[in-house]
C-alpha positions, 0 to 999 in steps of 0.5 A: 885630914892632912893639910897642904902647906905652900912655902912661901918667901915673905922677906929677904936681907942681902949684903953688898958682895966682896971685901968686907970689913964686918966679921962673922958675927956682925954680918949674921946679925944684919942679915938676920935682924935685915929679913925680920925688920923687911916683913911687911906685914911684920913678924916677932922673932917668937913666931920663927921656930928654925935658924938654918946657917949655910956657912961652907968651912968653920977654918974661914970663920974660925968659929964652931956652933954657928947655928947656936951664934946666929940664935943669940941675934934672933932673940928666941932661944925656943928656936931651934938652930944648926948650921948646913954644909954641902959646899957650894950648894950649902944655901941651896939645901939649907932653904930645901931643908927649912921647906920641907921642915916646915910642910912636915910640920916641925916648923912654921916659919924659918929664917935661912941665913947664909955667911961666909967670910973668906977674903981675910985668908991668902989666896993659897991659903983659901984655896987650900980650904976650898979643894976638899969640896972634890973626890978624896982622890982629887984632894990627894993628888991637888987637882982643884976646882979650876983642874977639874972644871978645865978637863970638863970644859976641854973634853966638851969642846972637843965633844961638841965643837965650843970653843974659848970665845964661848965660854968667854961670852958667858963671863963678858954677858955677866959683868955686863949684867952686874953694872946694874947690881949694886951688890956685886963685886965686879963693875967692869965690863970684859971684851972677850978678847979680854977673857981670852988674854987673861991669865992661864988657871987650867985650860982652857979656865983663865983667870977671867973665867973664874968667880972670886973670892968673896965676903958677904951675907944673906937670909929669907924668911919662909912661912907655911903661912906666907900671907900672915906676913906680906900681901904679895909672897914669892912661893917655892912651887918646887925644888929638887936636889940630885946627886952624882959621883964626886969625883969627876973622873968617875962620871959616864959623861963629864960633860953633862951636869946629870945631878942638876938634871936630876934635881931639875926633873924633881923640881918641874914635877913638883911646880907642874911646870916645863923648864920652856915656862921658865922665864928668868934664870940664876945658874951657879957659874963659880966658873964660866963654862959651868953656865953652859953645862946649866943651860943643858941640865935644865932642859933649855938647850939639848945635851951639847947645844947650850954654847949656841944660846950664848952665841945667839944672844938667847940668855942676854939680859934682853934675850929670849931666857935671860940668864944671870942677870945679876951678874952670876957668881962671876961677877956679883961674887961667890960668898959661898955659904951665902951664894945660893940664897942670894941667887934665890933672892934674885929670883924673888925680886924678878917675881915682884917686879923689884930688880930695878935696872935688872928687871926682867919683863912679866916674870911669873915662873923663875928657876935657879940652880945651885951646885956643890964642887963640880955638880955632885950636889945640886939643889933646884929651886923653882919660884912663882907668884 
């Protein structure tokens, strides 16, 4: 008789955020080293049968085989290790893919790293790097990530009537958050006067509206077993992964994120839950109005009211749905290979009641959303205790 197997969370590793001075090689081996050594209930690294690295663009790290590197720190060469990329949603799918391994059965624990090293490079030179992640036609004619995000930003204003100050509310709200995150990047607080007077990136995207460049690392440890290894894991009640067109001149409505909601739908089935029982929430806000569009695809606010969440103070940290408590990818950082892992990590220590400051009150479902370029991947991740 088939036997269904729950994924549960059993340990993590999280590295500060920001301008780091380990290179790749030392921050695979804390990360991985970090998971195994938290497992309560301990775990030798023989019992791990699969590495999955999220690492987005082998010209920051400069390395080939970053699977196969990130082998020699587990010290099982039984193991079997690749390397995930899918942009901005490359931790997201490298922890759907370790979970679906391990319920088919070709696994029974398996370590998801995440790394990325990318503040050693120019600014231009990064952005030079992080563009491909668009449509082949976006690529050729240079329009980057902050060009398309500010035509989706600038035709939902009109749509719907946000404005500047909205978008600006949802950066001001995550560095506030992130004065509580010893990992972030970013302790300093913004007025939205600030955010509005930053400087011009793509409009309405200033500069303030956008999350930096970042160096960091992070892991967890999945188990079909997960009570081998901890008395109190976080299990994956459901995931989903969406898709859309990669270009967003090729979308029927630029406004909405359809892949998110795609994924989201997945993931609320799978975890038999409705998105109003979500009670904490990590959205993937690598520019500030993408927070708002989230707020839509996953079902807590009506297509073109997410802005009036921010404006009634309903995903504060002290609101209603609190939202990016640590501070987003704004303000904590976006390291991307490591982003969505962290964001996962997040949510995990919501559940355990282990967010110090940050914690949010009686947390039994959290979800987190993490999107590649400008949502044609995306990857929902449903927790609970």
């Amino acid at each position: 008789m088939w036997k269904t197997i729950t994924v549960g969370i059993v340990a993590y590793s999280h590295s500060k955020y920001g301008r780091l001075a380990e290179d790749i090689p030392t921050l695979l081996e804390s990360a991985i080293e970090g998971a195994i050594s938290n497992a309560e209930g301990g775990i030798d690294s023989t019992d791990i049968d699969l590495l999955i690295v999220s690492n987005v663009d082998n010209q920051f790290s400069n390395q080939h085989q970053i699977g196969t590197v990130a082998l020699r720190y587990l010290h099982n060469p039984q193991a079997e290790a690749f390397r995930i990329e899918v942009a901005c949603a490359s931790g997201g799918m490298a922890t759907y893919l370790a979970k679906q391994m391990i319920e088919s059965g070709s696994a029974r624990n398996a370590l998801v790293v995440g790394v990325e090293k990318m503040t050693h490079l120019s600014t231009g030179v990064t952005t030079s790097i992080l563009i491909r992640g668009g449509a082949p036609e976006e690529i050729k004619y240079g329009a980057t990530q902050p060009a398309a995000y500010g035509f989706m930003s600038q035709l939902y204003m009109q749509k719907y009537g946000a404005t500047e100050d909205d978008y600006a509310l949802a950066a001001v709200k995550n560095h506030k958050n992130a004065m509580k995150n010893p990992w972030a990047q970013f302790h300093k607080e913004f007025t939205v006067e600030a955010v509005k007077n930053s400087t011009m990136i793509a409009s309405p995207i200033r500069l303030l509206h956008c999350s930096p460049i970042s160096d960091g690392a992070t892991a967890i440890l999945l188990s079909g077993e997960p009570k081998k290894y901890t008395d109190t894991p976080v299990y994956i009640k459901g995931m989903g992964i969406g898709y859309d067109t990669m270009g967003v001149f090729e979308r029927e409505d630029p406004t909405f994120m359809l892949a998110t909601k795609i994924a989201s739908d997945k993931a609320y089935k799978s975890a038999k839950i409705e998105p109003k029982q979500v009670q904490v929430a990590e959205v993937h806000d690598a520019f500030s109005p993408a927070e708002i569009f989230a707020y839509e695809a996953i079902g807590l606010a009506k297509k073109g009211e997410g802005y009036k969440l921010l404006r009634e103070g309903r995903t504060m940290a002290d609101g209603e749905i609190p939202v990016n408590v640590s501070g987003g990818l704004k303000a904590k950082g976006h390291p991307i290979g490591a982003t969505g892992i962290g964001m996962i990590i997040e949510i995990y220590l919501q559940l355990l009641g282990q967010a110090g400051e940050r914690q949010v009150r009686g947390v039994e479902y959290g979800l987190v959303e993490n999107h590649g370029g400008t949502g044609a991947t995306s990857v929902v991740t449903v927790l609970g205790r």
